[in-house]
N, C-alpha and C positions, 0 to 999 in steps of 0.2 A: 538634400543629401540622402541619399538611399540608406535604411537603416543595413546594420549587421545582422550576422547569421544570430538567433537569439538560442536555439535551442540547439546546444552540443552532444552528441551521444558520449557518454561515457563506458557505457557496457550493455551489452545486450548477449541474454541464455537462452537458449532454448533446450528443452530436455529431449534428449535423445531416447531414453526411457524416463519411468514414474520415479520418483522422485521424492524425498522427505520436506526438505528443507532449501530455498535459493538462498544465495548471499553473496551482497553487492560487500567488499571490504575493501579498504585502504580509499574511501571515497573521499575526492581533492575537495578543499575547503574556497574554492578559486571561483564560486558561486554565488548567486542570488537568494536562489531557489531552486530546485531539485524535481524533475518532474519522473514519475514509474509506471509505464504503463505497460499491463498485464494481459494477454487475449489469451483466451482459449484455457484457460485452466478448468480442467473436468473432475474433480477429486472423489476417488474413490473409497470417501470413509463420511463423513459428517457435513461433506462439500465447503466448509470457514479453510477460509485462512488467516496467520497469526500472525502479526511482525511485531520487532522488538529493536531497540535501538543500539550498538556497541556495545551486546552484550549482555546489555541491563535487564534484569529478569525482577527487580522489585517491584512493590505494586502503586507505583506511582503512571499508569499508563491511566486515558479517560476518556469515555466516548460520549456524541450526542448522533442519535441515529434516526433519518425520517426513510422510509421507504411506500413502497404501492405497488400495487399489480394491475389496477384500472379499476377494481371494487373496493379493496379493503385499503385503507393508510394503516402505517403501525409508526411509532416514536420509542426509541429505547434510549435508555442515559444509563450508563457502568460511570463508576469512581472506581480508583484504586485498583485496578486491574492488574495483573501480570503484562498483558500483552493488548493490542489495538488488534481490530479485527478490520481489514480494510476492503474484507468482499461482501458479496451478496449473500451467496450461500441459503442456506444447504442445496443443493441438486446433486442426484447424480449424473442427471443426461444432460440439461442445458448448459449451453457454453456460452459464459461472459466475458466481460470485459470490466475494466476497473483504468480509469486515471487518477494518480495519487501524486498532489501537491505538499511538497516538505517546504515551507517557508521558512526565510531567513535561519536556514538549518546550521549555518556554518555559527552563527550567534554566539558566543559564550555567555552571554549576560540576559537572554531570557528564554523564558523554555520554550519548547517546541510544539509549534502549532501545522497539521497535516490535514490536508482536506481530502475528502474520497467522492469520486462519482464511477457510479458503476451501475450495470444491466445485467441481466439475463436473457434472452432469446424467447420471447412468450411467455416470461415470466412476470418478474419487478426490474424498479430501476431505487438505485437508493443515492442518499447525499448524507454525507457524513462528515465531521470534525473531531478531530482527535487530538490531543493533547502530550507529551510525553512531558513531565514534572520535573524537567531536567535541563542546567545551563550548558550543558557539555556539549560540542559541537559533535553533528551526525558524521561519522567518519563509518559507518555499519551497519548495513540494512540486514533484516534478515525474516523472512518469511516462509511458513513453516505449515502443511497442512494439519489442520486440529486434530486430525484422525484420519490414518491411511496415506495418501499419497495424490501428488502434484501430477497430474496426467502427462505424460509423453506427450510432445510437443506443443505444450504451450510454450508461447512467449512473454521474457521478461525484459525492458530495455529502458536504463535509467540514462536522462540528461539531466544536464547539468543549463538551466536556465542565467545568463548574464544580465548584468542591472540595466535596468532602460533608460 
């Protein structure tokens, strides 16, 4: 038997102009897993961007970060953050990309585990896991450039992944 379609789009932005802040809201709970993927965002302030779940601005976010350029590895670990950082960053010129797995997001009963893979263009590539400290199911995405602004036409387009 042939499998089903597995990945649903649910919403997909693109900025017409720059941009502060995307946000996925009233996202259905009618999921597995939750997939976001990002192209082309150029930010013109500190190149991070920030996401945050339903709102939540405590400091219960958490990362573990390995990245590389071809020379140098770097490892970074935050606790207690405000916010998850789910790109490469900084650049002003090079254009990434980022796929970002929300698992078991609809969950009420344990927290929230996200995984990031992402590049830069002749830059690095990073892999990362994040944590949000939180039983609440993700009905709220919301990504926010650290400084300045989300480039004119990049893309943001979230599915919604079905159980296999």
């Amino acid at each position: 038997m042939p499998a089903g379609k597995t990945y649903t789009p649910l919403a997909r932005t693109t900025l017409s102009s720059a941009a502060a802040t995307v946000t996925f809201n009233s996202i259905s709970g009618s999921y597995t897993d939750l997939v976001l993927i990002i192209n082309g965002y150029d930010i013109d302030g500190n190149g991070y961007l920030t996401m945050q779940f339903n709102g939540n601005t405590g400091s219960n976010y958490s990362r573990t970060t390995l990245s590389g350029n071809g020379s140098t590895t770097t490892s970074i670990r935050n606790s207690n953050s405000t916010v998850l950082y789910p790109t490469i960053g900084p650049s002003l010129t090079n254009i990434g990309g980022d796929i970002i797995h929300f698992l078991n997001y609809s969950n009420t009963t344990t927290n929230k585990t996200v995984l990031f893979r992402g590049s830069q263009t002749g830059n690095a590539t990073i892999a990362q896991v994040g944590l949000w400290r939180n039983t609440s199911a993700i009905t709220s995405i919301s990504l926010s450039a650290a400084s300045g602004n989300i480039a004119a036409g990049s893309t943001f387009t979230l599915y919604g992944i079905l159980a296999a």
